[in-house]
C-alpha positions as CSV (number, residue, x, y, z in Angstrom):
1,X,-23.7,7.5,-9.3
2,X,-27.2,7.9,-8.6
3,X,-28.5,11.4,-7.1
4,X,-30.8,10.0,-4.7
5,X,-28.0,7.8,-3.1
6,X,-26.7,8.6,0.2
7,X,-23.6,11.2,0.4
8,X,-19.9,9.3,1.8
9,X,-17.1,11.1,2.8
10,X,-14.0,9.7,2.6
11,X,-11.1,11.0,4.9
12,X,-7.4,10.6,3.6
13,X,-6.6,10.1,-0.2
14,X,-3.9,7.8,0.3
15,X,-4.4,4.6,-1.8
16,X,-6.8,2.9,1.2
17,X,-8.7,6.4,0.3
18,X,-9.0,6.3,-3.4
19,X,-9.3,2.7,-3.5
20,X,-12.8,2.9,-1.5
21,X,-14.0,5.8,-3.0
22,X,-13.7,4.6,-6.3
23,X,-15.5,1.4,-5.1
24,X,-18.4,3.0,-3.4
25,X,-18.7,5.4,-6.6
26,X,-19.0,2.6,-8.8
27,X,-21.3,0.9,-6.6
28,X,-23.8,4.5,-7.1
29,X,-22.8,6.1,-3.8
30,X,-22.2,9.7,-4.1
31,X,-18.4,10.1,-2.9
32,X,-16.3,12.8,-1.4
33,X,-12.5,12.7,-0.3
34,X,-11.1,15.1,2.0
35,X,-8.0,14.9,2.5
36,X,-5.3,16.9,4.5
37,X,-2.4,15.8,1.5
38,X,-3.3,15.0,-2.1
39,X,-1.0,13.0,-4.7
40,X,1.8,13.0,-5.4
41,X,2.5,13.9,-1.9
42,X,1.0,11.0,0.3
43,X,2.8,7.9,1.7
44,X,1.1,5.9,-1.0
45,X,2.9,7.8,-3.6
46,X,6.3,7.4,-2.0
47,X,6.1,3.9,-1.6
48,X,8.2,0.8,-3.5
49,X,4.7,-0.8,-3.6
50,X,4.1,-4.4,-4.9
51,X,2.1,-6.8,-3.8
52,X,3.2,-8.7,-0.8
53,X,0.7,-9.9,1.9
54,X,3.1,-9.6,4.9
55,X,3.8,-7.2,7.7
56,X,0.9,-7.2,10.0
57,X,-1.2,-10.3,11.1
58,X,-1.6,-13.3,8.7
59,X,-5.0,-14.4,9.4
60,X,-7.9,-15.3,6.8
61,X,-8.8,-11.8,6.6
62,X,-5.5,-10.8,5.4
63,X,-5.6,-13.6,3.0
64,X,-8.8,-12.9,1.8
65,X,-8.3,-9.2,1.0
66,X,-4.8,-9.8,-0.5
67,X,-6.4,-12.3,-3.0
68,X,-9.2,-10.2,-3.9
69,X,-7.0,-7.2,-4.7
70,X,-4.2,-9.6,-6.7
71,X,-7.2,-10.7,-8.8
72,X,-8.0,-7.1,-9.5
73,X,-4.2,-6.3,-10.3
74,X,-4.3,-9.3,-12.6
75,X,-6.8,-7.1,-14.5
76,X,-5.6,-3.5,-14.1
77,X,-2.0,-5.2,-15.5
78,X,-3.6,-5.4,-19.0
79,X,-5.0,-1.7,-18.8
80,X,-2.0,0.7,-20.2
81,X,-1.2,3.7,-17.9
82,X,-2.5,1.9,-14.6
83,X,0.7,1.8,-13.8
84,X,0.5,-2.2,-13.0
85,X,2.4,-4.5,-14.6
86,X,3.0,-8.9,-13.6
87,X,6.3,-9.9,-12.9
88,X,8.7,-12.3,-10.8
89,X,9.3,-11.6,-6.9
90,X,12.0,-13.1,-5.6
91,X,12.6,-13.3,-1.9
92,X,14.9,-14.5,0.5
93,X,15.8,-15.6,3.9
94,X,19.1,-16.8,5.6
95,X,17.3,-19.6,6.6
96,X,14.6,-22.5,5.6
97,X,11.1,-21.1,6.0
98,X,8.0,-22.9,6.4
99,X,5.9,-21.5,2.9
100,X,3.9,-18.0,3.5
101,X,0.1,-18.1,4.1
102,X,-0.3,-16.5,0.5
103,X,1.5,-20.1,-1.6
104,X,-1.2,-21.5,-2.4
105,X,-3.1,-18.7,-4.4
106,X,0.3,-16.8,-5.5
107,X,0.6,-17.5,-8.9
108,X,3.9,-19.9,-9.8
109,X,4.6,-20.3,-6.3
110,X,7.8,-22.2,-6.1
111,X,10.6,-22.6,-3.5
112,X,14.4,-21.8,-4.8
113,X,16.2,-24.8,-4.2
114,X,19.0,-24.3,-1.2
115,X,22.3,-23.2,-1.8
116,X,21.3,-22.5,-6.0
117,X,20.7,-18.8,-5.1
118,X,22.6,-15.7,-7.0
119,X,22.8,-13.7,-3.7
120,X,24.2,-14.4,-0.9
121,X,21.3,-15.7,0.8
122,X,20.5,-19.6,-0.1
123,X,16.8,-20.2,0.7
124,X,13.6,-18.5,-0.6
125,X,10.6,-18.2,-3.0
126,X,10.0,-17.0,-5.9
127,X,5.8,-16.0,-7.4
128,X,4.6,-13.8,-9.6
129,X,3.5,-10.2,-8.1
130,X,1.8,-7.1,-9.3
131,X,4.5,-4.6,-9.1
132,X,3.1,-1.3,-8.7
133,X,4.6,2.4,-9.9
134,X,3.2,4.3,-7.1
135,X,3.4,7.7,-8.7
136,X,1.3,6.4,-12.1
137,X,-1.0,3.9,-10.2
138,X,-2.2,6.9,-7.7
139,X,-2.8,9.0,-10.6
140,X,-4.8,6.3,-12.2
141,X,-6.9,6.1,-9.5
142,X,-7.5,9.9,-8.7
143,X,-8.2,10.1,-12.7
144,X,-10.8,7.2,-12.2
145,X,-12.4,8.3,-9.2
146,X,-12.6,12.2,-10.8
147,X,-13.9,11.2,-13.8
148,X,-17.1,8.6,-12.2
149,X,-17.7,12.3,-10.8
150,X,-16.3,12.0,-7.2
151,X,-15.0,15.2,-5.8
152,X,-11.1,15.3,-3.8
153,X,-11.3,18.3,-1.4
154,X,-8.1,19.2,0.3
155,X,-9.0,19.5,3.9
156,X,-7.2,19.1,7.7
157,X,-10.3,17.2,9.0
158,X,-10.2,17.9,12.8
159,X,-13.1,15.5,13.9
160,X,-14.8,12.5,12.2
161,X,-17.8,12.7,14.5
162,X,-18.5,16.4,13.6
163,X,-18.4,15.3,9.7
164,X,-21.7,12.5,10.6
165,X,-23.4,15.7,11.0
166,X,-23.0,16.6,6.9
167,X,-22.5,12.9,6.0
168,X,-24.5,10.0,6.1
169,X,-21.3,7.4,5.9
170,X,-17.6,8.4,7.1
171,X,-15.1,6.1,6.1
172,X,-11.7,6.6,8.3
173,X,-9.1,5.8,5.7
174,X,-6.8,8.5,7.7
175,X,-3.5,6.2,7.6
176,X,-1.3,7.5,10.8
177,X,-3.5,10.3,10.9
178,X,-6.0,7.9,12.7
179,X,-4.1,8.5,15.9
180,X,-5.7,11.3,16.7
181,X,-8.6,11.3,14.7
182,X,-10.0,8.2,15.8
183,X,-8.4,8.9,19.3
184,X,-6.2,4.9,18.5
185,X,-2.9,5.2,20.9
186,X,-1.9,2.3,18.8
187,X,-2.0,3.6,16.0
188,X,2.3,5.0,15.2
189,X,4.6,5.7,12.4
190,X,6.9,3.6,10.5
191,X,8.9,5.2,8.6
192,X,10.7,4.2,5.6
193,X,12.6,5.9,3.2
194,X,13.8,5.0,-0.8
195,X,15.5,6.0,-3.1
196,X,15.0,6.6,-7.1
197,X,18.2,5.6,-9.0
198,X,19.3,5.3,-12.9
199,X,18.4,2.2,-13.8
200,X,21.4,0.0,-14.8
201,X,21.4,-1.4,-18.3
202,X,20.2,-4.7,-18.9
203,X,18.2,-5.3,-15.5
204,X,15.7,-7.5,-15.5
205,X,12.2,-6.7,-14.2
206,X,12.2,-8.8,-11.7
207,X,12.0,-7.7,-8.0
208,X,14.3,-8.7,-5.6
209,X,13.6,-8.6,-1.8
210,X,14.9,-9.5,1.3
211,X,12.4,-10.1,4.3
212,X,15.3,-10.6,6.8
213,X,14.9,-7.7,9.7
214,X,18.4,-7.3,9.4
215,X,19.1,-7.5,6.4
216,X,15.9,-6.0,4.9
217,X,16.0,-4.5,1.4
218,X,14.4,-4.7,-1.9
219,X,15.0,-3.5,-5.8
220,X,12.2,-2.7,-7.8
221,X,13.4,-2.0,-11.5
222,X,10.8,0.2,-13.6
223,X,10.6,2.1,-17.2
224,X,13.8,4.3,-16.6
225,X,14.4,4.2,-12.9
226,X,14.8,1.3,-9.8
227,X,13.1,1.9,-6.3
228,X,16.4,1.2,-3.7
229,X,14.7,0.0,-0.3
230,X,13.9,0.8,2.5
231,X,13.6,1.2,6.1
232,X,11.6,0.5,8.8
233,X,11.5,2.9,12.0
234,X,9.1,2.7,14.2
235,X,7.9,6.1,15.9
236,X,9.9,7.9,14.0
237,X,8.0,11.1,12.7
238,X,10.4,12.3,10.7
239,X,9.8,13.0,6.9
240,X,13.7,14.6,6.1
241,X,15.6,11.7,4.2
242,X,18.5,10.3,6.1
243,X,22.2,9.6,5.2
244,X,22.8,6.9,7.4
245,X,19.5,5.3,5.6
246,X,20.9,5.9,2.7
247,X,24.3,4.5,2.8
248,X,22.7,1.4,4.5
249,X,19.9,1.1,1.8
250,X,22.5,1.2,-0.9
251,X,24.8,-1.3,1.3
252,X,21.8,-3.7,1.4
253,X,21.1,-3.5,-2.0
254,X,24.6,-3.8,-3.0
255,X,24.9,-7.1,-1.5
256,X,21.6,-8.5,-3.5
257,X,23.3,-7.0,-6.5
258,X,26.6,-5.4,-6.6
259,X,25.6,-2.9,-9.8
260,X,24.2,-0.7,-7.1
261,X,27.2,-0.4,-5.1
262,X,27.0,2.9,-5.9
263,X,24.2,4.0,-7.9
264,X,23.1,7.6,-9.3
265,X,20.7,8.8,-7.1
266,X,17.9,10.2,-8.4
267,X,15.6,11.4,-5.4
268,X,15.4,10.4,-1.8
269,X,11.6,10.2,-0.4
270,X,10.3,9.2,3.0
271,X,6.8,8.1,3.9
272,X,5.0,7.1,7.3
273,X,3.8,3.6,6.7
274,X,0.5,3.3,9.4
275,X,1.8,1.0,12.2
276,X,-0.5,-0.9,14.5
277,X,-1.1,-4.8,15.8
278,X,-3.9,-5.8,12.7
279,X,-5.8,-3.4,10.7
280,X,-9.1,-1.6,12.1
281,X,-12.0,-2.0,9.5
282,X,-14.6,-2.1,11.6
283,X,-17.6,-0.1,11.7
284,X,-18.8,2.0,14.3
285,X,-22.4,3.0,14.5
286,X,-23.5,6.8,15.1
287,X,-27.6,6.2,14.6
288,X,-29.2,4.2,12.6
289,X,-28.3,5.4,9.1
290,X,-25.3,7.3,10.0
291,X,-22.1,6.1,10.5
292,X,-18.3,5.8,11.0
293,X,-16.5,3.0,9.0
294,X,-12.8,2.8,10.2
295,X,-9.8,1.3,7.6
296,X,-7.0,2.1,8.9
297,X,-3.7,0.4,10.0
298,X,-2.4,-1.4,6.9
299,X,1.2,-1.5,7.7
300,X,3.2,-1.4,4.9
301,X,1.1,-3.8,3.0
302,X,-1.2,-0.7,1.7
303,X,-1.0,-1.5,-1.7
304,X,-1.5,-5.1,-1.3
305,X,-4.7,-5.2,0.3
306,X,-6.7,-1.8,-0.5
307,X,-9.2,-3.6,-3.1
308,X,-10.1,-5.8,-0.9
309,X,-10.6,-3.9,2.3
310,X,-12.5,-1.4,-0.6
311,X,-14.8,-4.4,-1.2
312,X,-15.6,-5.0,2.8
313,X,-16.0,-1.6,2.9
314,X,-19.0,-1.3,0.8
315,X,-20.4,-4.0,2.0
316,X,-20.6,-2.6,5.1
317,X,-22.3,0.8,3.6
318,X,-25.1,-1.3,2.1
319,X,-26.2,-3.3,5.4
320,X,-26.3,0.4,6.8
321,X,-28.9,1.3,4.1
322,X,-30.8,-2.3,3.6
């Protein structure tokens, strides 16, 4: 970090916030988060994250940032207490699928032969994915970003344009929150809800997911516990966990393996994914060295494409300063 170098505030210290600020700090930008909730207590940290590049739009942007932030998984996977670690993704469908837009840079990408699945559902794909332990991965980052020496201010940030006044750069990594600070009526919640449960004896670590809208649900086994998932409600602001979600997640589940038929529940959680038609990183110009970066709207695929949204992100800051 250089003292000379312009100061960057960075709204919302969800994992799109921590990720850039830890970018721009080690790219010698003085950083700044404000943020209205701190981990453990944003979306990010609720989430059964790993890395999956679907759920908004599928264009080369998408495929670009998701493959920039798997490489950087790749690395943080060998660093112990990231909270990272490589394994097997398994997904299926009810039906034959043409192969996703991520096959030909997912490591190991393979299709499972029809009928020769162990769940009910007879087509999919199998790759290796950076599973992600939300709760430990968050923390590595806000240890990171602290200790490069940016600063994490809880604050309920009430305009972005007043903040230009104080800050050279903004960067609007607000999540839902961008509804009304960045005045986006398309921006809405989606809410999903998980549950922490023992983990049974002898699972492997592989995930297991189902994509199907009606049948969606995944299993993410880590260290002592598995990540039971999820929903997906749109508008619904609502941050109390559910029976009726619960019964249905553990239903799911069940049926993609029947040891969680009825499973020690450790902790319900609920989160508000940040719903709109394709991600807003875009920047918008206030004069000419001051301005308001937007990176919002990453669906559920948060996680997935953060580093890489991060990277455009500070490219953007330098062409501001060239």
């Amino acid at each position: 970090m250089h003292n000379n170098s312009p100061q960057i505030a960075v709204v919302g210290c969800g994992v799109s916030g921590l990720t850039c600020g830890l970018s721009l700090l080690e790219n010698g930008f003085n950083v700044k988060i404000l943020a209205r909730e701190l981990p453990p207590k944003t979306t990010s940290d609720v989430a059964g994250a790993f890395w999956y590049p679907h759920g908004i739009e599928t264009g080369e942007k998408v495929r670009t940032w998701s493959k920039i932030s798997l490489e950087k998984f790749q690395a943080l996977a060998e660093i112990p207490g990231s909270g990272i670690s490589m394994t097997t993704l398994h997904e299926f469908f009810d039906r034959q699928v043409p192969d996703s837009h991520w096959a030909d840079f997912a490591p190991d990408f393979k299709a499972i032969v029809s009928g020769k699945t162990v769940t009910p559902w007879k087509f999919g794909y199998k790759y290796t994915s950076a599973k992600i332990d939300a709760p430990m991965y968050m923390k590595y980052l806000k240890h990171q970003f602290l200790g490069l020496g940016g600063i994490i201010q809880q604050e309920n940030v009430k305009s972005l344009g007043e903040l230009t006044h104080q800050y050279s750069i903004v960067v609007n990594c607000s999540g839902v929150g961008a509804k009304e600070l960045a005045h986006d009526d398309r921006v809405y919640p989606i809410r999903g809800q998980v549950l922490l449960v023992r983990k049974p004896t002898d699972l492997p670590s592989d995930i297991f997911y189902v994509s199907d809208p009606s049948s969606y649900c995944y299993i993410i086994p880590h260290k002592n516990h598995c990540i039971l998932g999820s929903t997906k409600e749109e508008n619904n602001w609502s941050l109390k966990p559910d029976e009726k979600a619960t019964q249905l997640i553990i239903e799911r589940c069940a049926k993609l393996n029947p040891v969680f038929a009825n499973p020690e529940i450790l902790e319900s959680k609920v989160g508000l994914r940040p719903g709109r038609y394709s991600v807003r990183l875009e920047l918008e110009r206030i004069s000419q060295k001051s301005a308001i970066i937007h990176n919002y709207g990453h669906g559920s695929i948060g996680h997935t494409i953060a580093w890489g949204c991060a990277k455009e992100v500070v490219m953007l800051v330098r062409e501001i300063f060239e």
